[in-house]
PDB file of N, CA, C and O in Angstrom:
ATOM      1  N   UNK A   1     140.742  46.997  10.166  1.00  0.00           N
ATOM      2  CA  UNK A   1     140.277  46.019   9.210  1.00  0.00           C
ATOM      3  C   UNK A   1     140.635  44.627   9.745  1.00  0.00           C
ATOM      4  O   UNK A   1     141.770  44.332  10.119  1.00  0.00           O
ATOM      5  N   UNK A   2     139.624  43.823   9.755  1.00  0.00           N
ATOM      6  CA  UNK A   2     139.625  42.368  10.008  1.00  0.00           C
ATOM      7  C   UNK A   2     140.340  41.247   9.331  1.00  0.00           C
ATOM      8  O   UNK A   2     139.787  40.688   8.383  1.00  0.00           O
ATOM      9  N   UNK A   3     141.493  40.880   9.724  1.00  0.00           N
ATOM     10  CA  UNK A   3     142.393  39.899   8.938  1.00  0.00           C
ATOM     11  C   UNK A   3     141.584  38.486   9.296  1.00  0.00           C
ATOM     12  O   UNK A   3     140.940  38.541  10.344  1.00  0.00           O
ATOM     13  N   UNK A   4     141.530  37.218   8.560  1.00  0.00           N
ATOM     14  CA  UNK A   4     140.854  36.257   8.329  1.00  0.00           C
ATOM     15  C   UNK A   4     141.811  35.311   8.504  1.00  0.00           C
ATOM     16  O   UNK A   4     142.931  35.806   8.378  1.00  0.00           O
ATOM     17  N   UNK A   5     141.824  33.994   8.776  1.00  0.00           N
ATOM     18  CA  UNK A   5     142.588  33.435   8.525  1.00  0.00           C
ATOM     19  C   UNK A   5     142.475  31.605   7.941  1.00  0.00           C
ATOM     20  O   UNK A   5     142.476  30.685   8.759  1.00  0.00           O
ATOM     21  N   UNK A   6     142.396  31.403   6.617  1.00  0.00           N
ATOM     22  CA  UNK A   6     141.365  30.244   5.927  1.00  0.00           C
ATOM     23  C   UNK A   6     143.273  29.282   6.117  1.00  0.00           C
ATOM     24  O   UNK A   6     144.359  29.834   5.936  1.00  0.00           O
ATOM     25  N   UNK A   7     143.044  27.822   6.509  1.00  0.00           N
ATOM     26  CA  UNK A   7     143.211  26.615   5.716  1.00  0.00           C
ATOM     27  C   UNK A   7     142.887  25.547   5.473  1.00  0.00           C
ATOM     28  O   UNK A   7     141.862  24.985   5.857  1.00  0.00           O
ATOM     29  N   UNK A   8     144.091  24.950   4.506  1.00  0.00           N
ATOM     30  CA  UNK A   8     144.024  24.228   3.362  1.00  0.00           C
ATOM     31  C   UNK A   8     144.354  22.470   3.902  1.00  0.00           C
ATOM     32  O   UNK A   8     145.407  21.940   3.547  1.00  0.00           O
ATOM     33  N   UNK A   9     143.154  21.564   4.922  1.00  0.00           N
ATOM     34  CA  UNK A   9     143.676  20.378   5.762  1.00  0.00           C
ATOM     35  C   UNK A   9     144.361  19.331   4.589  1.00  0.00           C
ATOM     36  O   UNK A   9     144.912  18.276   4.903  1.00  0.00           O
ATOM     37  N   UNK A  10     144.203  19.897   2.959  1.00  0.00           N
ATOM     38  CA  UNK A  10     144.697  18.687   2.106  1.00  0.00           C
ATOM     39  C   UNK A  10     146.032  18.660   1.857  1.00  0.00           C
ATOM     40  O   UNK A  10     146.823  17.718   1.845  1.00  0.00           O
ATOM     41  N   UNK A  11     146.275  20.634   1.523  1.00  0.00           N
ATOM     42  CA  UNK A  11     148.295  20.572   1.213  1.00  0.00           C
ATOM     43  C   UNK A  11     148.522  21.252   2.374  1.00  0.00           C
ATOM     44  O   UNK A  11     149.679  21.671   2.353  1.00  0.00           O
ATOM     45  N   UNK A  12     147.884  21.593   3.496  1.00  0.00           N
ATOM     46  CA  UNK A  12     148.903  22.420   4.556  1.00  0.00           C
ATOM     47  C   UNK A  12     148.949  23.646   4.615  1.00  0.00           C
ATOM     48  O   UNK A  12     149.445  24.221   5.584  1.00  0.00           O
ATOM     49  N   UNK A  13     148.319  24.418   3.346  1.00  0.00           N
ATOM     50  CA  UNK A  13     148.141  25.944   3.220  1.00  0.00           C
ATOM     51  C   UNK A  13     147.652  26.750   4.222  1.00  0.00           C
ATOM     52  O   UNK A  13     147.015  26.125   5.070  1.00  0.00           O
ATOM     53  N   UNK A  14     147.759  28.150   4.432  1.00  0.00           N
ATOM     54  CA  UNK A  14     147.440  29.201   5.222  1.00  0.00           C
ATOM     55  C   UNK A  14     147.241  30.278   4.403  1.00  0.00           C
ATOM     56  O   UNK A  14     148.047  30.655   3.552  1.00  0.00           O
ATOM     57  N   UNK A  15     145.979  30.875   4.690  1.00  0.00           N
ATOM     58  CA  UNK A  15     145.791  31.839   3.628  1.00  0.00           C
ATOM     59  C   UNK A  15     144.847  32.925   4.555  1.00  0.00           C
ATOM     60  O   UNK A  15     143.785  32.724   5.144  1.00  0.00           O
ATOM     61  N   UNK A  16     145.692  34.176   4.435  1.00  0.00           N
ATOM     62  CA  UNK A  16     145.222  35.415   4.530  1.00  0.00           C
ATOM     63  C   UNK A  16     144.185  36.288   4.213  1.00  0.00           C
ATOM     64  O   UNK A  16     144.696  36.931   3.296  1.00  0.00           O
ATOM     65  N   UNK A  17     143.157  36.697   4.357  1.00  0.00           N
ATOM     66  CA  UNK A  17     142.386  37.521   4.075  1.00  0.00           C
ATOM     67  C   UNK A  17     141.701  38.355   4.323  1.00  0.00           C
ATOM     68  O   UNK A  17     141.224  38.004   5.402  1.00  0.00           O
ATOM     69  N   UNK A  18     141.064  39.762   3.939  1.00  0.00           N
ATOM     70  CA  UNK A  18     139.734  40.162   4.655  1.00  0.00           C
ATOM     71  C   UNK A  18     138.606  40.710   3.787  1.00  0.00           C
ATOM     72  O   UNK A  18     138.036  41.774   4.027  1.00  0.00           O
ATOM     73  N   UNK A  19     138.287  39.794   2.619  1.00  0.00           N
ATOM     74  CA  UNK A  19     137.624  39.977   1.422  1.00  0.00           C
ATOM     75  C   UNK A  19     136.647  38.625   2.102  1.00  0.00           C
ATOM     76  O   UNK A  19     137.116  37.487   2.080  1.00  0.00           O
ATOM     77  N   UNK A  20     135.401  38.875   2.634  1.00  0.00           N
ATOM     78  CA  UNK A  20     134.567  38.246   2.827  1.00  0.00           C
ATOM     79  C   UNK A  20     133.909  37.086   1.460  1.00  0.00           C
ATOM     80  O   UNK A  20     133.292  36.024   1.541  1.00  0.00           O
ATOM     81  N   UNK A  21     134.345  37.817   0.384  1.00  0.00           N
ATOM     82  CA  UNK A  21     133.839  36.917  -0.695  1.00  0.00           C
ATOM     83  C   UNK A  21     134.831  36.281  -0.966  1.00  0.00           C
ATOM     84  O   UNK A  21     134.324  35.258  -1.425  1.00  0.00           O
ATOM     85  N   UNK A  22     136.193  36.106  -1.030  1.00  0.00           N
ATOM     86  CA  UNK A  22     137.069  34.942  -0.894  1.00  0.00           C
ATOM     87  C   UNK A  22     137.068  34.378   0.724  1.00  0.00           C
ATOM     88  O   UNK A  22     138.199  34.016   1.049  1.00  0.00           O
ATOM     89  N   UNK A  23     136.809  34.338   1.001  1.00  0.00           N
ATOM     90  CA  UNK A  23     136.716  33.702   2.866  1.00  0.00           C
ATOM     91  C   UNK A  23     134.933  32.500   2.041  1.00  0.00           C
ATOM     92  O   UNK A  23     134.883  31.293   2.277  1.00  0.00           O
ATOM     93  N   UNK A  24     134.043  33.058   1.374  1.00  0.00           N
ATOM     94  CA  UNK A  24     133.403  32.127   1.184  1.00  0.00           C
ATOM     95  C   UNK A  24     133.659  31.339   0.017  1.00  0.00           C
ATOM     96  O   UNK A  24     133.587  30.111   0.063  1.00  0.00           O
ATOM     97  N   UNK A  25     133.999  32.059  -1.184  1.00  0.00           N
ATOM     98  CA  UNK A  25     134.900  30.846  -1.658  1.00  0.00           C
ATOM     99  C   UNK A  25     135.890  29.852  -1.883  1.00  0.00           C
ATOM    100  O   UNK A  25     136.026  29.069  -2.823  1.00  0.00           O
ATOM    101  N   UNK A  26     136.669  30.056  -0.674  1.00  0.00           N
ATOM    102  CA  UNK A  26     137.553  29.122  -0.628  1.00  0.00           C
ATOM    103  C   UNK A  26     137.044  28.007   0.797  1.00  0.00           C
ATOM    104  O   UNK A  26     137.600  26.996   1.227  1.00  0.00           O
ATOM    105  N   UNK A  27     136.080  28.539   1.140  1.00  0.00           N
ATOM    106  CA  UNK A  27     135.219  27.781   2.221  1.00  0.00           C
ATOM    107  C   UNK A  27     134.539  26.761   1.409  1.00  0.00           C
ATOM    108  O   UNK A  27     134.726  25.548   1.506  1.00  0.00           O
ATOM    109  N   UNK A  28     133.798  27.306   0.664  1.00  0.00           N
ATOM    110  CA  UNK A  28     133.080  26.337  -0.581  1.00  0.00           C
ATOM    111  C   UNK A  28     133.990  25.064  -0.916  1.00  0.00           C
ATOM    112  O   UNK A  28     133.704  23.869  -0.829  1.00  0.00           O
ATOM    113  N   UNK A  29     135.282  25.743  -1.362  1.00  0.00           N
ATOM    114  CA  UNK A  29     136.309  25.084  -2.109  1.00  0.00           C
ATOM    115  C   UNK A  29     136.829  24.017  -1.167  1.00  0.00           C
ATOM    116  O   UNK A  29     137.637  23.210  -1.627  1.00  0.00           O
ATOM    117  N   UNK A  30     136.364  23.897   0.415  1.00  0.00           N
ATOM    118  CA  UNK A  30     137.157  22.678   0.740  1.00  0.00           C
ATOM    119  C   UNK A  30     138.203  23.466   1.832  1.00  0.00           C
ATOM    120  O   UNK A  30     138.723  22.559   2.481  1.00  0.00           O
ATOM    121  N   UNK A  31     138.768  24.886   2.342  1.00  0.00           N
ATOM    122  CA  UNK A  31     139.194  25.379   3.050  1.00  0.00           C
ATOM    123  C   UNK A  31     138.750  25.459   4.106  1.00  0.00           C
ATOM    124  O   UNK A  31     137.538  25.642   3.988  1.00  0.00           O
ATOM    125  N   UNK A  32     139.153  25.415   5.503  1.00  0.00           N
ATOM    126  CA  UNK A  32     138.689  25.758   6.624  1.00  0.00           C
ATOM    127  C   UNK A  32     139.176  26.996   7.183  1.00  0.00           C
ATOM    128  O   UNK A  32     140.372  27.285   7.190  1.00  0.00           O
ATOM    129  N   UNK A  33     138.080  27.879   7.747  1.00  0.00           N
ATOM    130  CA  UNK A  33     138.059  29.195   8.097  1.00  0.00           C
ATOM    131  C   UNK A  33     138.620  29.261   9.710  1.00  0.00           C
ATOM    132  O   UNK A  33     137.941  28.692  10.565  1.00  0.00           O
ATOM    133  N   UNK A  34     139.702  29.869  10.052  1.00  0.00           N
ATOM    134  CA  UNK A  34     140.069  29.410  11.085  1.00  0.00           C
ATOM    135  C   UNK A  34     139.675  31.001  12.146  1.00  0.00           C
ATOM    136  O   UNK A  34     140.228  31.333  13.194  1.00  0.00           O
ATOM    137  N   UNK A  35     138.868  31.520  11.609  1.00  0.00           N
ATOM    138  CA  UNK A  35     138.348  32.675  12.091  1.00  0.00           C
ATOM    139  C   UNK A  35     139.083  34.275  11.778  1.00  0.00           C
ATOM    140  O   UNK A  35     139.536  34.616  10.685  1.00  0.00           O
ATOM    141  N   UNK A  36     139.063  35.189  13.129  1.00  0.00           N
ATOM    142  CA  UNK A  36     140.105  36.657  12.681  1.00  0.00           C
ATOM    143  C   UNK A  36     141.007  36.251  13.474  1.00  0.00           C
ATOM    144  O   UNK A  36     140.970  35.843  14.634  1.00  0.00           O
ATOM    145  N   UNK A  37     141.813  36.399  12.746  1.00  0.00           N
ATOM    146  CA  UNK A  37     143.374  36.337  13.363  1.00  0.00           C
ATOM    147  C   UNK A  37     143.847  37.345  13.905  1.00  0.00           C
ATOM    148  O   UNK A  37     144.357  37.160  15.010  1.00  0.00           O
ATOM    149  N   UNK A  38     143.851  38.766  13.332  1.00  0.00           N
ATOM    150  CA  UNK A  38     144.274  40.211  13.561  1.00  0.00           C
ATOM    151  C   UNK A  38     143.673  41.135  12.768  1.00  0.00           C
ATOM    152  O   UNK A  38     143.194  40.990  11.643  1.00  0.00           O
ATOM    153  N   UNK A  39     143.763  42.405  13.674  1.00  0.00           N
ATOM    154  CA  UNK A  39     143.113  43.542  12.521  1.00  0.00           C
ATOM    155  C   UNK A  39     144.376  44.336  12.103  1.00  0.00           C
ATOM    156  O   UNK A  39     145.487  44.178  12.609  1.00  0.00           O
ATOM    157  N   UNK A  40     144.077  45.191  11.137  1.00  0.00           N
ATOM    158  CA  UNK A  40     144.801  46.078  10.650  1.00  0.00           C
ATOM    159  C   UNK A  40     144.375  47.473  10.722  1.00  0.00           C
ATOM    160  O   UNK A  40     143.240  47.727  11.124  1.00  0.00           O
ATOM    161  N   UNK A  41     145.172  48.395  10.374  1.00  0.00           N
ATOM    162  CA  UNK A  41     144.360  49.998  10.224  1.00  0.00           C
ATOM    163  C   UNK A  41     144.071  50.272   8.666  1.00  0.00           C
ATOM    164  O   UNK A  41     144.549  49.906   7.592  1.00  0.00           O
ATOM    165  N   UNK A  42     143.070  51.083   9.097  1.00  0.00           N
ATOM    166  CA  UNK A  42     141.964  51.041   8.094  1.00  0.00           C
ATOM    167  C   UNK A  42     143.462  51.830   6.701  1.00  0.00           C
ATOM    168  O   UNK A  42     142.947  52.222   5.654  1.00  0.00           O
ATOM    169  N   UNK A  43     144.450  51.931   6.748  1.00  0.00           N
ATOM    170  CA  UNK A  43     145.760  52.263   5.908  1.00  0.00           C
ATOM    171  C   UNK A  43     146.080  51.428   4.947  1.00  0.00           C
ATOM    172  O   UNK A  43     146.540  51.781   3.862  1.00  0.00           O
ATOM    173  N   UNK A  44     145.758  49.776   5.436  1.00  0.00           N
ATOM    174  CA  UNK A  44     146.227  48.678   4.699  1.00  0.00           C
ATOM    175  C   UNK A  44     148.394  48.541   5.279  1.00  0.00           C
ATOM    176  O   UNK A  44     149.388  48.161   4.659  1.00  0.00           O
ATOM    177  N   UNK A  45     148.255  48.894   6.205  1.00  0.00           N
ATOM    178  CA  UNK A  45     149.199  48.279   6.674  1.00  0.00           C
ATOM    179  C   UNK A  45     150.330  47.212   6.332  1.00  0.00           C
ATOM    180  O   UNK A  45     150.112  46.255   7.074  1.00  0.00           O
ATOM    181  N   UNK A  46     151.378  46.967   5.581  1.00  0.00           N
ATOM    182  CA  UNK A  46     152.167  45.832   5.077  1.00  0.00           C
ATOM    183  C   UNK A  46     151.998  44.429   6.293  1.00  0.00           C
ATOM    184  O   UNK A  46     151.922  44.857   7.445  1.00  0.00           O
ATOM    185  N   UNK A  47     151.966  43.647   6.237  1.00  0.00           N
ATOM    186  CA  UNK A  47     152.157  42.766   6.904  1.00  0.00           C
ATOM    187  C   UNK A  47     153.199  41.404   6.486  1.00  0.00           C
ATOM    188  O   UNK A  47     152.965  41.072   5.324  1.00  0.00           O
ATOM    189  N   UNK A  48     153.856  40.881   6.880  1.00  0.00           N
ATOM    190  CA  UNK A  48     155.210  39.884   6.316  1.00  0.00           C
ATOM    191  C   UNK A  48     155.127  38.573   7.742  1.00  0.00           C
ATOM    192  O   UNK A  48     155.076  38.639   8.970  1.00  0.00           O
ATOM    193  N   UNK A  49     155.148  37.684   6.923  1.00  0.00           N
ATOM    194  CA  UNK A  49     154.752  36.399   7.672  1.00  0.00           C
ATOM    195  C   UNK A  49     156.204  35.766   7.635  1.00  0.00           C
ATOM    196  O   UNK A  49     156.552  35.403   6.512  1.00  0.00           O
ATOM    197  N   UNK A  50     156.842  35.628   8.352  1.00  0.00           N
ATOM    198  CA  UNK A  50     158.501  34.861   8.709  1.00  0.00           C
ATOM    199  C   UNK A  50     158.079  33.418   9.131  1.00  0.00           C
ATOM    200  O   UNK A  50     157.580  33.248  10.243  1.00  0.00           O
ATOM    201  N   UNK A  51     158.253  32.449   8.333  1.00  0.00           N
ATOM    202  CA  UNK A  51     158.368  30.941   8.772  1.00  0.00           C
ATOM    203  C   UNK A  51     159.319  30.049   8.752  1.00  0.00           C
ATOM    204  O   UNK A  51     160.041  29.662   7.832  1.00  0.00           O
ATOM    205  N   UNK A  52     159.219  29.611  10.410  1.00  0.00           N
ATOM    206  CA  UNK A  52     160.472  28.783  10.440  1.00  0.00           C
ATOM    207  C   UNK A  52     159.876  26.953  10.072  1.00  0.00           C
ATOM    208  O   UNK A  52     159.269  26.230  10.862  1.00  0.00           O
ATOM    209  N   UNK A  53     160.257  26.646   8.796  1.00  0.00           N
ATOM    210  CA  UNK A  53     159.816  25.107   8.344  1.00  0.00           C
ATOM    211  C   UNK A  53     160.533  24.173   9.430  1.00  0.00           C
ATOM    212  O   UNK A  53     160.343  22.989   9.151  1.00  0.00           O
ATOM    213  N   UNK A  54     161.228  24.340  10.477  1.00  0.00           N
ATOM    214  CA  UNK A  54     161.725  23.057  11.280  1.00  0.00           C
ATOM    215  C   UNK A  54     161.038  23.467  13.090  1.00  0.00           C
ATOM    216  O   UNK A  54     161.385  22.869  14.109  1.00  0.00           O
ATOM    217  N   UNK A  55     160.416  24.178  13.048  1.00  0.00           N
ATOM    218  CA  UNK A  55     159.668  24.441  14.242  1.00  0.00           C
ATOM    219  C   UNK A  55     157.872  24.711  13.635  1.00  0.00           C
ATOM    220  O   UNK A  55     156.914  24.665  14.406  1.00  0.00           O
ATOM    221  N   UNK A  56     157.794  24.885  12.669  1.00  0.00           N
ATOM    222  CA  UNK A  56     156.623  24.542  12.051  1.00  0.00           C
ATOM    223  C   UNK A  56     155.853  26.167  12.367  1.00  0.00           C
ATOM    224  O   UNK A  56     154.641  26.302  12.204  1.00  0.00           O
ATOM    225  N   UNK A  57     156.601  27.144  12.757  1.00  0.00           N
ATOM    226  CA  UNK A  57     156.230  28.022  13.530  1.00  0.00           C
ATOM    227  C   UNK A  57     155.866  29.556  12.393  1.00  0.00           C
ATOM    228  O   UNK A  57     156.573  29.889  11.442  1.00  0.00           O
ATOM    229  N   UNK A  58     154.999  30.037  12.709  1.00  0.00           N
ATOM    230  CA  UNK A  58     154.877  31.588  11.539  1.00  0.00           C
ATOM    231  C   UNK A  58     154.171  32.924  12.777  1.00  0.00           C
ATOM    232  O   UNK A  58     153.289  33.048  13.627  1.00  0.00           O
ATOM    233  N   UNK A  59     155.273  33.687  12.131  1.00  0.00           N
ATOM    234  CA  UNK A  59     155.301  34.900  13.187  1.00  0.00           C
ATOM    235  C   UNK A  59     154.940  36.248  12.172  1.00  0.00           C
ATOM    236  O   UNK A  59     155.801  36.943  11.632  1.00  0.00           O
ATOM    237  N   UNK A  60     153.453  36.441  12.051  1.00  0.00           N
ATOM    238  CA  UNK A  60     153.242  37.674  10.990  1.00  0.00           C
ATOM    239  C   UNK A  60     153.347  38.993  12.002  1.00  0.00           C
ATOM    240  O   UNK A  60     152.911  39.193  13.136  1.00  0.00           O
ATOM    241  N   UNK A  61     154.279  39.960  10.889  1.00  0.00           N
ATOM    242  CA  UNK A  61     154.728  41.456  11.950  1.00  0.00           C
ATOM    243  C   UNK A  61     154.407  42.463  10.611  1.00  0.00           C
ATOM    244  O   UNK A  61     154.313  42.337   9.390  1.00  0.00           O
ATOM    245  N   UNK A  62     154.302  43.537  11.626  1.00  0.00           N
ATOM    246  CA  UNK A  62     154.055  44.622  10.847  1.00  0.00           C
ATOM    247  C   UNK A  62     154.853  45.556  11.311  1.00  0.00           C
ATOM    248  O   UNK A  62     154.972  45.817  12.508  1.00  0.00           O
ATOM    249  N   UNK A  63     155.576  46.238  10.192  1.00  0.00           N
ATOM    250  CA  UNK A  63     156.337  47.760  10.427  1.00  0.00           C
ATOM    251  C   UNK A  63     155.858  48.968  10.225  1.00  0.00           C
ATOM    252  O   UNK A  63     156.558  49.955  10.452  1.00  0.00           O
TER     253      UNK A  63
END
C-alpha cells in the first residue's frame, strides 16, 4: 500500500496518507502533495514517526 505524503507551506505540517480522497482534499485545501513517500504491506503495518525539533529531522520506522 502506497503511503502519500501532503504539506502544510502555512503552519509547517506533514501529513500522512493513502486515502486518495483525502490526498485531494487537503490538496484543494491549500496542502502540497509531496508525492509517495513509502509503501506498506497490504497488513496495514504500524508505522511511528520520531522527530527531532532541533535538527528539524523525522525518521518514520516500522516494527
Amino acid at each position: 500500500m502506497a503511503m502519500f505524503h501532503l504539506y502544510n507551506p502555512n503552519s509547517g505540517e506533514h501529513f500522512y496518507t493513502w486515502n486518495a480522497a483525502e490526498i485531494d482534499s487537503l490538496v484543494c485545501a491549500g496542502w502540497e502533495s509531496e508525492g509517495r513517500d513509502w509503501a506498506t504491506s497490504a497488513g496495514g503495518d504500524l508505522a511511528y514517526c520520531l522527530h527531532n525539533p532541533n535538527a528539524g529531522l523525522a525518521l518514520i520506522i516500522t516494527f
